[in-house]
N, C-alpha and C positions, 0 to 999 in steps of 0.2 A: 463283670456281672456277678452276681449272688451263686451263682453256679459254679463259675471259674473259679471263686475263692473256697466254695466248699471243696472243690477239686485240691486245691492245692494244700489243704489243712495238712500238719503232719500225721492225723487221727487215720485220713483217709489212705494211708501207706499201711505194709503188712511191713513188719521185723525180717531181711532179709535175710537175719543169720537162723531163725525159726525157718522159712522156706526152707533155704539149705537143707536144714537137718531134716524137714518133713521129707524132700523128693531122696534124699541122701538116701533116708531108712526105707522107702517104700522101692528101694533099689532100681529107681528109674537117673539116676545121675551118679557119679562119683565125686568127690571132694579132691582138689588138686591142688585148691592156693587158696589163699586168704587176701583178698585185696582191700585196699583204706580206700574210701573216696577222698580225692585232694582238693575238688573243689564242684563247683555245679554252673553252668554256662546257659543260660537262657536266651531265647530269639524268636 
């Protein structure tokens, strides 16, 4: 559907390493590791 695909745009994701730093500084989380994604598995 026309929906699902706007769902999946890469438009419609936020930058997780900008999250990170937003909750990091408003001192609700702490920073521990840095992980890559390897790959993506859908179902």
């Amino acid at each position: 559907s026309r929906e699902g695909l706007a769902e999946e745009q890469p438009a419609a994701y936020k930058d997780v390493d900008v999250v990170v730093d937003i909750v990091h500084r408003a001192g609700l989380s702490q920073k521990v590791a840095r992980l890559r994604p390897l790959g993506v598995i859908k179902g």
